[in-house]
C-alpha positions in Angstrom: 14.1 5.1 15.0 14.6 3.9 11.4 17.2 5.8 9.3 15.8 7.4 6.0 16.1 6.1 3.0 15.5 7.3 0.5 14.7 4.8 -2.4 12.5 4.8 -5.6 9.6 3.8 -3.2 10.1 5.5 -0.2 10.2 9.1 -2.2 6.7 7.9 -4.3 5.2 7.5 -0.3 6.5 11.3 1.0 5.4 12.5 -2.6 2.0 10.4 -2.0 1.8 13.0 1.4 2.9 16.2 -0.5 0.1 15.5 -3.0 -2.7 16.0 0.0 -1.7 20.0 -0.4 -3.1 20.1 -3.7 -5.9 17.9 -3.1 -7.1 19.7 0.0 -6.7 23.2 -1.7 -8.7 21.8 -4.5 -11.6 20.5 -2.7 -11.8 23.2 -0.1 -12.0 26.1 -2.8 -15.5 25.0 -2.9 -15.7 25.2 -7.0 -17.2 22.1 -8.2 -15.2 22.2 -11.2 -11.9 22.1 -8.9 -13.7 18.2 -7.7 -12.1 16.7 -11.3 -9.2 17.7 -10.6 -9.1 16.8 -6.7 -10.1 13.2 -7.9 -7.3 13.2 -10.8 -4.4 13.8 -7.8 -6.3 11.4 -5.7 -6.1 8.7 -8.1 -2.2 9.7 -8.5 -2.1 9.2 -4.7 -3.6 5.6 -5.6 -1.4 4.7 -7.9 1.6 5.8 -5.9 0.4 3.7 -2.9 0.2 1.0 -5.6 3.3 1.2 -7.0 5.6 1.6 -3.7 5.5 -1.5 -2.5 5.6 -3.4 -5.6 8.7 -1.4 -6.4 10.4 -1.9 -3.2 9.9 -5.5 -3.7 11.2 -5.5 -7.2 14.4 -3.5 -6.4 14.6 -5.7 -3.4 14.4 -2.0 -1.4 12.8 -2.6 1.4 13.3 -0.2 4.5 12.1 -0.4 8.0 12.0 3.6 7.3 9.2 2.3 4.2 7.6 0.1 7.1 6.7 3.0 8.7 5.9 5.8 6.4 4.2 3.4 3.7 1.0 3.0 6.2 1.7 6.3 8.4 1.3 8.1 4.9 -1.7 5.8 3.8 -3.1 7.1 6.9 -3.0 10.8 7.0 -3.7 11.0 3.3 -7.2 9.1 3.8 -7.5 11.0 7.4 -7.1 14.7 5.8 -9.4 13.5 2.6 -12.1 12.0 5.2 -12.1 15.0 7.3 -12.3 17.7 4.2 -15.0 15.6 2.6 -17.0 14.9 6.0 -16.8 18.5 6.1 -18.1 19.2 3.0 -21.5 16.7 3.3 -19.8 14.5 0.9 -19.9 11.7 3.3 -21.4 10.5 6.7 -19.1 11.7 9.8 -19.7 8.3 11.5 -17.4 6.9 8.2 -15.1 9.6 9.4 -15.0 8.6 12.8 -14.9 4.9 12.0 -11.6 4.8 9.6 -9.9 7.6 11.9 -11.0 5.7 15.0 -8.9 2.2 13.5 -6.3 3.8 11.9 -5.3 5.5 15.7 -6.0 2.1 17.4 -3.6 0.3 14.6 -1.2 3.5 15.1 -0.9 3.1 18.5 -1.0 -0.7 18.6 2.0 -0.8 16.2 3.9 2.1 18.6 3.3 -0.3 21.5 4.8 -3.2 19.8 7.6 -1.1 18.1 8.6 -0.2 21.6 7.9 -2.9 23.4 8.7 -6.0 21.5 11.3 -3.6 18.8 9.4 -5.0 16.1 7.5 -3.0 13.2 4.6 -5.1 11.5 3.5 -5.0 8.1 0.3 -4.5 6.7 -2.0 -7.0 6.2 -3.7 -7.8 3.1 -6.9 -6.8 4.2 -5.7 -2.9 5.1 -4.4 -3.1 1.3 -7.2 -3.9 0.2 -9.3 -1.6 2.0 -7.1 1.4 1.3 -7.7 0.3 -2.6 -11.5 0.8 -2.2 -11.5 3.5 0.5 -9.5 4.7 -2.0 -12.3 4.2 -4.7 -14.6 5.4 -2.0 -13.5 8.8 -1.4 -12.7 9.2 -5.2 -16.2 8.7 -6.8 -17.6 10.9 -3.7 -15.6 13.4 -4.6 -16.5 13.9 -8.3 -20.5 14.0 -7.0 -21.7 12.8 -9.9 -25.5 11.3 -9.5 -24.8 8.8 -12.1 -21.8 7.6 -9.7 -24.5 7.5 -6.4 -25.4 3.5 -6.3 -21.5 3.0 -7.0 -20.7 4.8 -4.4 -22.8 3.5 -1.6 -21.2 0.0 -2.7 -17.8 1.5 -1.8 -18.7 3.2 1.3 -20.2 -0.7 2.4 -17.4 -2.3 0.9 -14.8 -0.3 2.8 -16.3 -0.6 5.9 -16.1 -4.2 5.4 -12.8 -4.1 4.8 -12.1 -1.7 7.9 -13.8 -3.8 10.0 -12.1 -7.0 8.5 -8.6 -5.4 8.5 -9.1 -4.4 12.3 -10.2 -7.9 13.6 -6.7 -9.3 11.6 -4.8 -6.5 13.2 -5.9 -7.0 16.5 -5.3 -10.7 16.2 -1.8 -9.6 15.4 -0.9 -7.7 17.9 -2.3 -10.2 20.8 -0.1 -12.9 18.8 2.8 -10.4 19.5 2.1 -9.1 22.7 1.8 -12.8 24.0 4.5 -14.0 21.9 7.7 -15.3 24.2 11.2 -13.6 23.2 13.4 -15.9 21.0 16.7 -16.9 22.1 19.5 -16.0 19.8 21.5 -19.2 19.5 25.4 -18.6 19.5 26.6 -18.7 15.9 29.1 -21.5 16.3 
């Protein structure tokens, strides 16, 4: 288990999950003027996952405790905002089954190889990119504004694109590691 750190970056990801309390109050009070502000925190939510990384790279503050929360918290945050809009008719419940569907597959993919091979992967470019325009996605579905409909079908294609893209590269990952042979440590001389 990694040990807690708790750096500029690491707090921005646990606030990133606190702000889904909020959010989900927000949307579920079922007053449409409540959806401006749900989006407002989301797009906080989006800049925080933008920011963490970056930072942690900056500061030279990366944590194998950051490894794991970064995506675990890019995960339930989408997950609970799927669910609550799916819920509300503000998008299709195959989407909703789709991104949960690979984000459990990847979760339990990178258990297995945290356990098995003690290593904890990163995440690709392609499941950065598509938490920016799922992101985007659940954002502009969200406000419901007709104006915003043709944008909005572009992001729900464009992130299941990027779903389906991300997946194939993770899966290809996680073979390479499975089948990967141990390393030998060489004696430091």
């Amino acid at each position: 288990m990694a040990r807690v750190e708790w750096t500029i970056s690491n707090v921005l990801t646990v606030t990133r999950i606190l702000l889904l309390i909020p959010i989900l109050y927000l949307l579920l009070d079922l007053d449409n003027g409540n959806r401006l502000y749900a989006a407002a925190f989301m797009l906080v939510v989006a800049l925080t996952d933008f920011l963490d990384g970056r930072l942690a790279r900056r500061f030279q503050q990366e944590t194998e405790f950051g490894k794991i929360i970064d995506p675990l918290a890019d995960k339930i945050c989408a997950g609970a905002v799927v669910i609550a809009l799916a819920a509300l008719g503000d998008l299709p419940a195959w989407f909703m089954i789709a991104l949960i569907g690979r984000d459990t597959l990847i979760l339990l993919g990178g258990l297995y190889i945290a356990k098995t091979k003690n290593v904890i992967l990163h995440s690709n470019w392609a499941g950065k990119g598509a938490m920016g325009v799922v992101a985007a996605f659940l954002i502009v579905a969200t406000l419901r504004f007709g104006a915003l409909e043709a944008a909005k079908l572009i992001l729900l294609w464009g992130s299941v694109g990027f779903l389906g893209l991300s997946f194939v590269l993770y899966c290809k990952r996680f073979y390479q590691t499975v089948l990967a042979k141990p390393r030998l440590i060489e004696p430091s001389p």
